[in-house]
C-alpha positions as CSV (number, residue, x, y, z in Angstrom):
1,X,-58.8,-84.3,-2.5
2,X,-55.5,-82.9,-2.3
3,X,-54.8,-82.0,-6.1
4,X,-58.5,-80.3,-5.6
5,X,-57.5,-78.3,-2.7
6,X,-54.0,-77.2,-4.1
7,X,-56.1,-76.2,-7.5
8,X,-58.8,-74.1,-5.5
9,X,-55.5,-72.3,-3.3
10,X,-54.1,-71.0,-6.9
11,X,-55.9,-68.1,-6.1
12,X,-54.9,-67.7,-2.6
13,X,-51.9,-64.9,-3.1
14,X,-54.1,-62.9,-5.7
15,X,-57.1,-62.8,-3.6
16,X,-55.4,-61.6,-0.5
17,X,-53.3,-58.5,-2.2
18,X,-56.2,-57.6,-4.4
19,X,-58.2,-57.4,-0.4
20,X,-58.4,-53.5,0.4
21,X,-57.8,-54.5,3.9
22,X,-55.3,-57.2,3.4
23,X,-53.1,-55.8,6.1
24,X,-55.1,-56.8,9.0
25,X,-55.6,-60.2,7.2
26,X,-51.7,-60.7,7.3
27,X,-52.1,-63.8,10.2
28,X,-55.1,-65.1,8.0
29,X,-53.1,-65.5,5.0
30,X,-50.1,-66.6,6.7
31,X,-52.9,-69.5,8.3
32,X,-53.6,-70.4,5.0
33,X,-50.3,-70.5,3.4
34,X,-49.2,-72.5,6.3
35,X,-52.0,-75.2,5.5
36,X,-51.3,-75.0,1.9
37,X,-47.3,-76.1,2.8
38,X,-49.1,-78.9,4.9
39,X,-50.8,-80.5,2.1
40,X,-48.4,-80.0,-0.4
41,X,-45.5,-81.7,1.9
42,X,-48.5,-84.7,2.2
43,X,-48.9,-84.5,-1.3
44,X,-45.4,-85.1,-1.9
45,X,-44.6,-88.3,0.9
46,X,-47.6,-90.3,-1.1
47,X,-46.2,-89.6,-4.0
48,X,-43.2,-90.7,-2.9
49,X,-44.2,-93.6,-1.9
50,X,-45.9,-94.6,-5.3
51,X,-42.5,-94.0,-6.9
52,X,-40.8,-96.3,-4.5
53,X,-43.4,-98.9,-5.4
54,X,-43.0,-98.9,-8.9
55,X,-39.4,-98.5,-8.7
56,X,-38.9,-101.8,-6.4
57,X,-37.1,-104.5,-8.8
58,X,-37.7,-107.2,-6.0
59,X,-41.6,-107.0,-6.3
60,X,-43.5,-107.5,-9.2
61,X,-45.3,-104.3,-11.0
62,X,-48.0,-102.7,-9.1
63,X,-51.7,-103.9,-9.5
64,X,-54.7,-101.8,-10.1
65,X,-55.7,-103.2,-6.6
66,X,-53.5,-101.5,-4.9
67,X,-53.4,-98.5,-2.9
68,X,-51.4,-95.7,-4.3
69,X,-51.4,-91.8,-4.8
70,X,-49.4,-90.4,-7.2
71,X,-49.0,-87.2,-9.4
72,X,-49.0,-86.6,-13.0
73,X,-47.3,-83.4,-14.0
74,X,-46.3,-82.2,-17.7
75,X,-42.6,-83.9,-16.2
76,X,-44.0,-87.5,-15.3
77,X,-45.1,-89.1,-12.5
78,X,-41.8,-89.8,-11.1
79,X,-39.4,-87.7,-8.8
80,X,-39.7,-84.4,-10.8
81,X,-42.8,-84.7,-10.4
82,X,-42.5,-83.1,-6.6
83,X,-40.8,-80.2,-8.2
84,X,-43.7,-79.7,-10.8
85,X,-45.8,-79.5,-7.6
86,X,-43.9,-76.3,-6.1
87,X,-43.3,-74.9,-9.7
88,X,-46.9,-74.9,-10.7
89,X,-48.5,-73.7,-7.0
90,X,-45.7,-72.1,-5.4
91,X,-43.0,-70.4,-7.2
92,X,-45.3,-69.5,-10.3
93,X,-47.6,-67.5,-8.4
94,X,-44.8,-65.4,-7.0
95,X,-42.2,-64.3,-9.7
96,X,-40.5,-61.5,-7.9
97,X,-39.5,-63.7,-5.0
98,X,-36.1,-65.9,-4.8
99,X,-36.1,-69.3,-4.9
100,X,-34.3,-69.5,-1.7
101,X,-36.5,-67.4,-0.2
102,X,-39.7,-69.3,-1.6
103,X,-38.4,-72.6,-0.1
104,X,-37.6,-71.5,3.3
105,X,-41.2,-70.5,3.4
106,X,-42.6,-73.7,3.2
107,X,-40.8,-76.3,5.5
108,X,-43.3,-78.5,5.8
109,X,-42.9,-79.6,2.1
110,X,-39.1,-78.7,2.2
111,X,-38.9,-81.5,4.7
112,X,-40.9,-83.7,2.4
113,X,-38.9,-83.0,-0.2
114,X,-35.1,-84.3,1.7
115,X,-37.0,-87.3,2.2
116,X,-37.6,-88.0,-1.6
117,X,-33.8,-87.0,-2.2
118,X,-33.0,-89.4,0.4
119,X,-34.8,-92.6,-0.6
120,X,-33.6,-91.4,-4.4
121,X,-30.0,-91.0,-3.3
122,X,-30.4,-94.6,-1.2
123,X,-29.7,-92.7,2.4
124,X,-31.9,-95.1,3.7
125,X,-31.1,-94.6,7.1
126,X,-30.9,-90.6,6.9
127,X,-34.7,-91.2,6.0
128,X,-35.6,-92.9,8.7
129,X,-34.0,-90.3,10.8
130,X,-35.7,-87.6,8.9
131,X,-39.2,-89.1,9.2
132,X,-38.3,-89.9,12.9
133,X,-37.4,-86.2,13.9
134,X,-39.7,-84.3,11.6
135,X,-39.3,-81.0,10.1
136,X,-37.2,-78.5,12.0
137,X,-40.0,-75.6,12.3
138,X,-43.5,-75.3,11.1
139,X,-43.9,-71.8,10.3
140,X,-41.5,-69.0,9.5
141,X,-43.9,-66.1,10.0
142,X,-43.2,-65.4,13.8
143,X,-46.0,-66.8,14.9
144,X,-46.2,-69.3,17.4
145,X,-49.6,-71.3,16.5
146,X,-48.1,-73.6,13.9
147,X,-44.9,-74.4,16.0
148,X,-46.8,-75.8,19.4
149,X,-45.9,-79.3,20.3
150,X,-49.6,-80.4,19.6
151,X,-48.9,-78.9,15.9
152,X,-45.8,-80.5,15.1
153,X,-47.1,-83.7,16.9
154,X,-50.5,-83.9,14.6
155,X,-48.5,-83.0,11.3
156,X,-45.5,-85.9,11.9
157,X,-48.0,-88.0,13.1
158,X,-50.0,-87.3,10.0
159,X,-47.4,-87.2,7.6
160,X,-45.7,-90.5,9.0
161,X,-49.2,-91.9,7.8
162,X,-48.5,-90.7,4.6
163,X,-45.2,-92.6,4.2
164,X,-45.9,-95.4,6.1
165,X,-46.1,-97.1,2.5
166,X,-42.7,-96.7,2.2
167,X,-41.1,-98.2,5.3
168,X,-41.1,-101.8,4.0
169,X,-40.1,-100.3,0.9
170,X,-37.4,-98.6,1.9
171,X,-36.0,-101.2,4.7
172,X,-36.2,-103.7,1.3
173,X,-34.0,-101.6,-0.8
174,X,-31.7,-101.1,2.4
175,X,-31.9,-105.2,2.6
176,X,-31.0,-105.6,-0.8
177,X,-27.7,-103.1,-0.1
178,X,-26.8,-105.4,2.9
179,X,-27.1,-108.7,1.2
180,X,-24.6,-107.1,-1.3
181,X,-22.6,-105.8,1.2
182,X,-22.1,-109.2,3.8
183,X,-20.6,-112.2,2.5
184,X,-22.6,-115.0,0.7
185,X,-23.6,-117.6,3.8
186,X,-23.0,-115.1,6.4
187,X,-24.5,-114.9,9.4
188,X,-26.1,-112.0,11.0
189,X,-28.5,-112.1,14.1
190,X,-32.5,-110.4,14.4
191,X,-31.4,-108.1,16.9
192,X,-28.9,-106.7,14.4
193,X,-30.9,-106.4,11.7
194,X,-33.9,-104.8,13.6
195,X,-31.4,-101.9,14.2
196,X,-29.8,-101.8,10.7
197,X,-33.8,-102.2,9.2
198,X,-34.7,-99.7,11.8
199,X,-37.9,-102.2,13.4
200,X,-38.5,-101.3,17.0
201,X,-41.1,-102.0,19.4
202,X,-42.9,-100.2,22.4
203,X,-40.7,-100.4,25.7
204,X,-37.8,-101.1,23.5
205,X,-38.9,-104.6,23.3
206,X,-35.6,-106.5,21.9
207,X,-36.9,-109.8,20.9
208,X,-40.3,-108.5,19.7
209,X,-37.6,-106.2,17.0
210,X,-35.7,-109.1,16.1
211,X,-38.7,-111.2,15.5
212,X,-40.4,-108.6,13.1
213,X,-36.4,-108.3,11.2
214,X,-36.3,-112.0,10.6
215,X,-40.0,-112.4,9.5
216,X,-39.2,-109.5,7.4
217,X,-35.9,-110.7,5.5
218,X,-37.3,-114.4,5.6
219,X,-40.4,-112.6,3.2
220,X,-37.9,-111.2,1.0
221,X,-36.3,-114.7,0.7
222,X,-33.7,-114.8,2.5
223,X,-33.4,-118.2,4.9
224,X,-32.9,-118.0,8.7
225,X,-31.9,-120.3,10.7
226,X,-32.0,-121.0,15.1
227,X,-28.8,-121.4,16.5
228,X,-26.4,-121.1,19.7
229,X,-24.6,-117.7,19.8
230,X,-21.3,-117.2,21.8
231,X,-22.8,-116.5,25.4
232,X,-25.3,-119.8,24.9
233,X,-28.3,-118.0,24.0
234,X,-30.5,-119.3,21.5
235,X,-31.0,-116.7,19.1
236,X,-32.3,-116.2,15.3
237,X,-30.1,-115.9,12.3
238,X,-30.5,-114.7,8.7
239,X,-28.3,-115.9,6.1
240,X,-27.1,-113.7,3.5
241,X,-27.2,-114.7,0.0
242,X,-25.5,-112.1,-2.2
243,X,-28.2,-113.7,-4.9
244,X,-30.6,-111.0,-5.8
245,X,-33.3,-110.6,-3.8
246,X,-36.9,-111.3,-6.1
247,X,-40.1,-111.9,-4.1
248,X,-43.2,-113.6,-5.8
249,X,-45.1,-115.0,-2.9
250,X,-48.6,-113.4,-2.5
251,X,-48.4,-113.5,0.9
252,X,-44.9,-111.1,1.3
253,X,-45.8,-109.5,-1.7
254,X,-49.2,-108.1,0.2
255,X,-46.7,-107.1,3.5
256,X,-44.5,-105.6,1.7
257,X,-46.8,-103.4,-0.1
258,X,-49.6,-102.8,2.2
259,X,-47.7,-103.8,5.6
260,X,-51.5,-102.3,7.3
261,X,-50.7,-101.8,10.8
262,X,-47.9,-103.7,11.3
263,X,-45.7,-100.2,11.5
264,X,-47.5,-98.7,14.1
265,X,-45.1,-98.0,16.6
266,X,-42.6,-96.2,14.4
267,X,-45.7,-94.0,13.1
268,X,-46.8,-93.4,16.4
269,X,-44.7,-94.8,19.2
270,X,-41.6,-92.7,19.0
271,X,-44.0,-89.4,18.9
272,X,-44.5,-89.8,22.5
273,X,-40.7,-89.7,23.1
274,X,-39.8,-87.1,20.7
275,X,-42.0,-84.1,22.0
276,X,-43.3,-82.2,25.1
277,X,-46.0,-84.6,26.8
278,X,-47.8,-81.8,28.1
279,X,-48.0,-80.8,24.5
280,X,-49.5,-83.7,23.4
281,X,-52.1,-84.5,25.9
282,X,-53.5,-80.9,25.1
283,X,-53.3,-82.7,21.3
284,X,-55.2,-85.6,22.5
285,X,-57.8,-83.3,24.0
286,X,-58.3,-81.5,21.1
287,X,-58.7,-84.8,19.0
288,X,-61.2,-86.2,21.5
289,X,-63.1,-83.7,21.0
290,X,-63.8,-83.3,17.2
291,X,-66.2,-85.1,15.5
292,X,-65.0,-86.8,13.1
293,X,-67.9,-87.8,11.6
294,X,-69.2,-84.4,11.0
295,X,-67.9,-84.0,7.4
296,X,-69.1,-80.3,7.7
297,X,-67.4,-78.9,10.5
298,X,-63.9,-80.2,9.0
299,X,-64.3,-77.0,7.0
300,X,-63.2,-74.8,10.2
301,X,-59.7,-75.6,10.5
302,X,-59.8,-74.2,14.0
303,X,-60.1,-77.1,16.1
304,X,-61.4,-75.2,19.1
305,X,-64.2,-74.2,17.2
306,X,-65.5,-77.3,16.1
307,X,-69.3,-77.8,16.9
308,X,-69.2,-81.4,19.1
309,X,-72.7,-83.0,18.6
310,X,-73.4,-85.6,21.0
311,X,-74.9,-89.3,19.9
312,X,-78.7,-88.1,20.8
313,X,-78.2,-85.2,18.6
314,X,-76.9,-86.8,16.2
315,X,-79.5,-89.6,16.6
316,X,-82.4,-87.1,16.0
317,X,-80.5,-85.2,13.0
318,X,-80.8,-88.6,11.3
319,X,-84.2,-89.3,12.2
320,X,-85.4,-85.7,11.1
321,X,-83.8,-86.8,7.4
């Protein structure tokens, strides 16, 4: 759906200076070029994430059961890839503008795009940080409707969908760094990890972070073990191995790859904490009241505008067919 839509938008800039009266469409256009950076930059975290998959040493090569999205371009599917993307929909239909300038128009999938080079480069904790913060504006036009709080809550929201495939991925390449980096038998403790591995839980819930790190590295293969600490607290341990992490069980091997909604509060926990509340509750609103399972009215991008049916209507529609 969205290699379709980014083929159908090739003829977005054309259209608009071949329009007589493209001057008063400016804020139209600008709309639309907005939502094209939007699906490119969601384009580009599942594709991500499929490179991170197949890239993983410790798990065994994907399966044609599993859920991925990924690009072929003339490049590969692999990181260039992403490039290909912009080259072929972005900087190909405007050959008289800089490079610079063409990136700094689309943040959305400029943001996107750090990401890759961070998981790429193995800054596993920048990307966390990345994902966490989202980009740093939404629209470079001026205008104000694509920088709201609602807005930039609905797109990290949505794009933290996106690469919620990767988290596991990317706390398992981070693992694998750690079990390098500690010595072989050493002891480190759940709440640690949850911090290093970047786990968290609603209310900053401690124990319920440690839990999910040691049920995490103890799927990877690494043994745990209950002890004492210093203070005469029982607490949970993971012993490092410096033996290369390999997973074959079907069980972690499903986790790790399709971890469901077991990182739900990093998707959408930390939202609520990161943005103006007022913001979104008016984004909550607007969510309550679209239909969702209208498939026709998610052609008017204006959410305002979206016809609500009720369950009667709906009800009779049905019956009428």
């Amino acid at each position: 759906a969205l290699t379709c839509y980014l083929n159908l938008s090739l003829t977005l800039d054309e259209e608009f200076l071949a329009n007589e009266d493209h001057i008063n469409d400016a804020n139209f256009y600008q709309e639309e070029c907005e939502t094209k950076d939007e699906m490119m930059a969601y384009m580009a975290l599942l594709h991500s994430s499929a490179v991170m998959r197949s890239d993983e040493i410790a798990l065994p090569p994907p399966t044609m059961g599993e859920v991925t999205s990924a690009l072929t371009e003339e490049s590969g599917s692999g990181w260039g890839a992403i490039l290909s993307t912009f080259c072929k929909h972005v900087m190909s239909l405007r050959r008289n503008t800089s490079f610079d300038s063409l990136v700094c128009n689309i943040p959305r999938w400029k943001w996107a795009l750090d990401l890759a080079c961070m998981a790429q480069e193995g800054n596993y904790q920048r990307y966390f940080l990345l994902l966490e913060k989202g980009p740093d504006i939404l629209s470079t036009s001026g205008c104000n409707h694509s920088n709201t709080a609602s807005d930039r809550a609905r797109f990290v929201i949505l794009a933290r969908c996106c690469a919620s495939h990767s988290l596991n991925l990317v706390r398992l390449a981070a693992l694998r760094r750690f079990n390098h980096a500690f010595g072989k038998g050493e002891y480190v403790s759940g709440s640690d990890l949850a911090h290093l591995l970047r786990f968290r839980e609603d209310g900053n819930n401690n124990e319920q972070s440690a839990e999910k790190a040691i049920t995490f590295c103890r799927d990877a293969g690494l043994p745990t073990v209950v002890k004492d600490d210093c203070s005469g607290f029982v607490k949970s341990y993971v012993v490092f191995k410096s033996a290369p992490i390999s997973i074959s069980e079907e069980g972690p091997i499903s986790r790790m790859c399709n971890p469901g909604r077991l990182n739900d509060c990093f998707v959408f926990g930390t939202i609520f904490r990161s943005f103006n509340p007022a913001g979104v509750e008016t984004l909550v609103d607007r969510l309550e009241q679209c239909d969702i399972q209208d498939v026709d009215s998610w052609e008017d991008r204006n959410c305002e505008n979206i016809c609500v049916r009720s369950s009667k209507s709906r009800f009779d529609a049905n019956k009428d067919r």
